[in-house]
N, C-alpha and C positions, 0 to 999 in steps of 0.2 A: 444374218449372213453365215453361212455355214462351208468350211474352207476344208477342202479331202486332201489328207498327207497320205505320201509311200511309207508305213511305217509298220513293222512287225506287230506291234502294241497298241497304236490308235490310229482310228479308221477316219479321225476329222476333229476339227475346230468351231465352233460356234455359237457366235455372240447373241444372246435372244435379250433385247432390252438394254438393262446394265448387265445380266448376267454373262460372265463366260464360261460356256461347259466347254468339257473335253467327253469326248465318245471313245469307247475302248471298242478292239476287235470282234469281242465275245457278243458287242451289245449292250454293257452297262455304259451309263454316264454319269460325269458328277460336276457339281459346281466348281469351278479351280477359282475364280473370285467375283468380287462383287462390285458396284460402282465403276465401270469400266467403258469408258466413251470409247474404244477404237483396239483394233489389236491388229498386232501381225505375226506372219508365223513362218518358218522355212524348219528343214531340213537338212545338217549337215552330217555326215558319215552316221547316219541311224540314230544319230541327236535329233529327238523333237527341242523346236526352240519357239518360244513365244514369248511374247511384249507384250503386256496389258496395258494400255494406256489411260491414265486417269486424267483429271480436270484440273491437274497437278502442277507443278516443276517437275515432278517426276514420275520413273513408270516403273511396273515390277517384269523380271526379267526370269522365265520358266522354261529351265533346260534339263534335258537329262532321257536317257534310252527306256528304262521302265518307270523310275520312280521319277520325277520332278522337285525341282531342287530351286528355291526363290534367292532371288536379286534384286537389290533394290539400284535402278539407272538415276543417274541425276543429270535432268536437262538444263539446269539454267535457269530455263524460263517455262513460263504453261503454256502445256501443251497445245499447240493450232489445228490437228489434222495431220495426214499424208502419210499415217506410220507407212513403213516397209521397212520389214527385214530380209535382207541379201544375203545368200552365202557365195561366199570363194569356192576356187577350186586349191588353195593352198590351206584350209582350214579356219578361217578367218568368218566372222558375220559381221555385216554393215547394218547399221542403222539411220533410216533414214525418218524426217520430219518435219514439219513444219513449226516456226515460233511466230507471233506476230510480230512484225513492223509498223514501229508507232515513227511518225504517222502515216495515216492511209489503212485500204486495204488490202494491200499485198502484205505477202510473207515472205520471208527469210527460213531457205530450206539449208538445215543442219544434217552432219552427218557425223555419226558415231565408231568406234570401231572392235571387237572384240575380239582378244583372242585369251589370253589368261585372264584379263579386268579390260574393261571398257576405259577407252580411253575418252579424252576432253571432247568437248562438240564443237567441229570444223564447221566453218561457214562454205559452203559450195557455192551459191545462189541470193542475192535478194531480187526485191520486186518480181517475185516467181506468184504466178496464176493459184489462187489457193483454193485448188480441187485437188484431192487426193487421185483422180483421174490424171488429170494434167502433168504427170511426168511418170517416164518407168527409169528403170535401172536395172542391168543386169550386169554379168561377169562372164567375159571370154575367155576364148581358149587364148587369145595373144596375151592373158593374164593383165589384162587392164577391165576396170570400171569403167560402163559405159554409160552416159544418162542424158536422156530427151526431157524438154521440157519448156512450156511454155509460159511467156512471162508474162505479166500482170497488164499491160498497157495495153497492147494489141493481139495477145495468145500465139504471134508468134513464134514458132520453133526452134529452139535452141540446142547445141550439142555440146557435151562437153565430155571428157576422160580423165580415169583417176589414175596417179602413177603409185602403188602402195608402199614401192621400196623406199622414195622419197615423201609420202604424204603430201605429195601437192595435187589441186587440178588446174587442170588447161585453162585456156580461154575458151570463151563463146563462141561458133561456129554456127552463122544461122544457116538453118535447114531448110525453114519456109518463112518467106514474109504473109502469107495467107494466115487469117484465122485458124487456129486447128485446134485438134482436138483427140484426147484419148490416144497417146502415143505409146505405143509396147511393141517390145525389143522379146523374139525368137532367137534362140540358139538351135541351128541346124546345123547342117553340111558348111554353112557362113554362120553370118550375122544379120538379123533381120531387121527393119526398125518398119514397122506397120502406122499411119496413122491417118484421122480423119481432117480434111483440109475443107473451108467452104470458100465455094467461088461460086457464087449462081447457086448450084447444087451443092450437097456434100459430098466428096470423093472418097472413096479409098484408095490411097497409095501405099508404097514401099520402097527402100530402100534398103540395097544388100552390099556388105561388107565382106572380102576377102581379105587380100593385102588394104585394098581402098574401098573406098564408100562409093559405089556406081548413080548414075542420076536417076532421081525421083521417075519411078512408073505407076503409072494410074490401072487400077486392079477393074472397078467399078464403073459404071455408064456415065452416060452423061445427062442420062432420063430420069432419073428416079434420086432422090436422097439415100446414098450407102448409110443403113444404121444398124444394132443389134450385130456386133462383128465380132468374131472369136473365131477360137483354132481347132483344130484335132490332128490327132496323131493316130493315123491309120495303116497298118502293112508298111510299115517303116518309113511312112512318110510324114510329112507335114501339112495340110491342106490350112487354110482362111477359109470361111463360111461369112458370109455375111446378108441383108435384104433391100430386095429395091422395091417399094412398092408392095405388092400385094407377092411377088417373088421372090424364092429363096436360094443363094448361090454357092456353088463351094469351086474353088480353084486351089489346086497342087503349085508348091512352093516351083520358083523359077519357070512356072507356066503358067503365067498370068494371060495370058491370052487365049486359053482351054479353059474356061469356065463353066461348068455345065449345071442344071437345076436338079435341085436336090428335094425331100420331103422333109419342110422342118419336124415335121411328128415323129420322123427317124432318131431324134437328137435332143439330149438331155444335158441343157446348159450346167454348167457347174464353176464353180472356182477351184481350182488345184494347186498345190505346191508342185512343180515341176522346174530340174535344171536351176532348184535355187531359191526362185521366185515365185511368186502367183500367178498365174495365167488363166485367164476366162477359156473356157475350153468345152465340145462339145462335142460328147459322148453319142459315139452311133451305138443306140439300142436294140441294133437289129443286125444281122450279116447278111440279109439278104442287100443286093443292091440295088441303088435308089433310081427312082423312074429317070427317065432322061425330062420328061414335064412333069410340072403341078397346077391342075387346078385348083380356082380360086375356092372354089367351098370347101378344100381340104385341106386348107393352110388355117394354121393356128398362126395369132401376134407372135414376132418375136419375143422375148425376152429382153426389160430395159437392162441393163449391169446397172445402169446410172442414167439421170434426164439428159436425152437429148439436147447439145445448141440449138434451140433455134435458127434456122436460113435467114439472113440477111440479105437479101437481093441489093445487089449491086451492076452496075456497066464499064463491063471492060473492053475495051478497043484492041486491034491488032498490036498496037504500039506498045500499051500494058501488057499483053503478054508475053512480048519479045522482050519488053523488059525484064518481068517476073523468071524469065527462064535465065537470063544473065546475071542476075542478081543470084540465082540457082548454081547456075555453072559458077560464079565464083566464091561461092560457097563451100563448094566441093573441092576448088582452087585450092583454098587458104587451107583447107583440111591436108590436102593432098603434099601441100607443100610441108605443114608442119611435122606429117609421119614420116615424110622425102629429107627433113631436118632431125628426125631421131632417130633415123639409121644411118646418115652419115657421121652421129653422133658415136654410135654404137660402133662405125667402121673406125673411127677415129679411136677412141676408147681402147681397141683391139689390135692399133698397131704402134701406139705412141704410151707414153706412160702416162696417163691423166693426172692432170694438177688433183690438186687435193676438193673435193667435193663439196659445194655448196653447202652448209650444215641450215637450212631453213629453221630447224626448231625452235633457236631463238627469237626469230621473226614471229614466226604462227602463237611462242608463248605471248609476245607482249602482245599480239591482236587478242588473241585470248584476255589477257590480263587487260589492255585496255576495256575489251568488252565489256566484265566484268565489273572495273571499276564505274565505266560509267553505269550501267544497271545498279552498282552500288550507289551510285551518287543520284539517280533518280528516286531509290527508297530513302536515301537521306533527305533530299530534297520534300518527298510528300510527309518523311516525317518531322519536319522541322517547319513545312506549314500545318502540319496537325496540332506541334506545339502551340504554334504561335496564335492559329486560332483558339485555344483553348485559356490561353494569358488575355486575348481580348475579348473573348466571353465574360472572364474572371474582374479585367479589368472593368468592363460594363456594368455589371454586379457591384462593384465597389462604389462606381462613381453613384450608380442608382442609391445605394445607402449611406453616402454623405450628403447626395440633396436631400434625400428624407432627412435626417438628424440636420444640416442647414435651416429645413423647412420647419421642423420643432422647436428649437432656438430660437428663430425667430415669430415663430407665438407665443413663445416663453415671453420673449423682450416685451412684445406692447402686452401684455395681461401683466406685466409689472407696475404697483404702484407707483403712480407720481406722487412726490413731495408736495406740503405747502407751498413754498419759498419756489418752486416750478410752476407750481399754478398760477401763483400770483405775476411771476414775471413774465409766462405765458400771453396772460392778460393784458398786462403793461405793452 
């Protein structure tokens, strides 16, 4: 996997095996480490920033403008999956990931935060879908964390926000009761959240955020499976690209119903650091512009990022849909209502004197601290039956060499001489 930064210094990121190189401007490369299941990487004020993730409790942490400078992050627990690292727009990076949750297999996605030292690992999420796919996260301009994701039971769409002045997040806000899939958030002129939904087919939708979050629009047909979906940024715009079929589509942001066909051989998939985050993105190689058709002999396969869901065919009636779309609209309801509740908070705030503010951090410490303790008390627990097995091994061994020495003794006893005065009365 190979990740392209904005960076005066280096030209990209890329994990081949365990190794992780770094690629400089000029063209040299070099190893930066070794043993490394996962990385992530962003860009804050001309700071490259990277997270090497090990098979660990913890991962090493590479920042710095020319030279790179090491950190060692402490998770907790070993690592599951899902790095991401986030930057702010107030100088801040987030870390995000996955731990396991025993039991089952869902995970528990944590969240990290940096600004002088990394602090404690926040819980945002359990029973969350454990594909690194399966949730984004970016940072608006309204100076909130924003994160999609889906949860382990039915993939489900879930929404939630971080507030950073108090460290807390919201509640859950579902998005879609549908299966979905591959959910990533665009910073544009809004707030974009793009994602694949299956119903019969697999859809492409969207969802854009101004002051509110507007209702779900469907980008993609209803003929073909939408897969292979990414973005570009072209003449100051935004466009989605994506394929149905043997067909390849690109449509400009807020004109989703202006779709027109594009030549995927114009376009060179890549991963990028952009606005923060990583985004799958896709490079027009050419300035000439693209036919208005494509034939079929002159389409290459998309490119997977990752395996396809398989379709699930399913039967939905008028009724489920009317449902689906209600369940939708209050959705948006409950979201609508709780931003419509932190500005009357903020109006409030602004013309009364506020009581004295919630201090959460002792709360979040004892979660923490309980957490801890009990993850302490499950390693005390496996080591105090590793004890005890090892006393009834120990034990077993003993008893095994008193019935030996028993069993000696007693052939000692009868190969012992009898008396006369026994034998005779024996007899008698």
């Amino acid at each position: 996997m190979f990740i392209k930064v904005d960076h005066p210094e280096y030209r990209g990121i890329e994990l081949v095996g365990e190794s992780l190189l770094i690629h400089f401007m000029h063209g040299e490369s070099r190893t930066l480490q070794e043993q490394v299941k996962d990385v992530a990487v962003s860009v804050q004020s001309q700071t490259l920033q990277i997270v090497a993730f090990l098979n660990q409790d913890y991962a090493w942490f590479y920042a710095g403008r020319k030279n790179l400078e090491r950190e060692r992050i402490e998770l907790g627990q070993v690592y599951g999956g899902g790095g991401r690292l986030i930057a702010d727009g107030i100088g801040n990076s987030h870390l995000f990931y996955f731990v396991q949750q025993s039991p089952g297999h869902s995970v528990m996605l944590r969240h990290q935060i940096y600004g002088d030292k990394w602090s404690n690992p926040m819980l945002v999420a359990t029973n969350v879908f454990a594909q690194a796919t399966g949730f984004s996260v970016v940072w608006n301009h309204d100076n909130y964390l924003h994160i999609a994701y889906c949860n382990h039971r039915d993939q489900h769409l879930l929404y939630r926000v971080f507030d950073l002045e108090h460290r807390i997040w919201s509640g859950a806000v579902p998005f879609s009761d549908q299966r979905c899939s591959y959910p990533q958030f665009i910073v544009g002129e809004k707030l974009y959240l793009f994602w694949q939904e299956d119903d019969k087919k697999i859809r492409l939708k969207v969802r854009s955020k101004d002051q509110q979050w507007n209702s779900p629009t469907q980008i993609s047909s209803y003929e073909h499976h939408a897969a292979s979906v990414g973005y570009s940024w072209q003449n100051d715009r935004w466009y989605v690209l994506w394929s149905e079929g043997s067909e390849f589509y690109q449509s400009s942001f807020d004109q989703w119903g202006e779709r027109r066909l594009v030549e995927r051989a114009n376009y060179e998939y890549t991963w990028t650091v952009r606005d923060g985050i990583v985004i799958p993105l896709y490079e027009d190689k050419t300035s000439q512009p693209a036919p208005a058709s494509v034939s079929l002999s002159e389409l290459e396969p998309a490119p997977e990022p990752a395996p396809e869901q398989l379709p699930q065919p399913s039967k939905r009636d008028n009724e489920e849909a009317k449902a689906q779309a209600a369940f939708v609209e209050q959705a948006f309801r409950t979201l609508r209502e709780w931003e419509s509740l932190r500005e009357e908070i903020r109006h409030w705030q602004g013309s009364f004197v506020p009581p004295t503010p919630v201090d959460l951090t002792p709360l979040t410490t004892r979660c923490d601290r309980l957490e801890r303790r009990l993850f302490n008390l499950q390693q005390s627990q496996e080591q105090q039956k590793q004890v005890w097995e090892s006393r009834f091994e120990q034990f077993q061994l003993e008893l095994a060499r008193t019935q030996r020495r028993l069993t000696v003794i007693e052939d000692c006893e009868k190969k012992r001489q009898v008396s006369l005065w026994r034998r005779v009365l024996g007899r008698s």
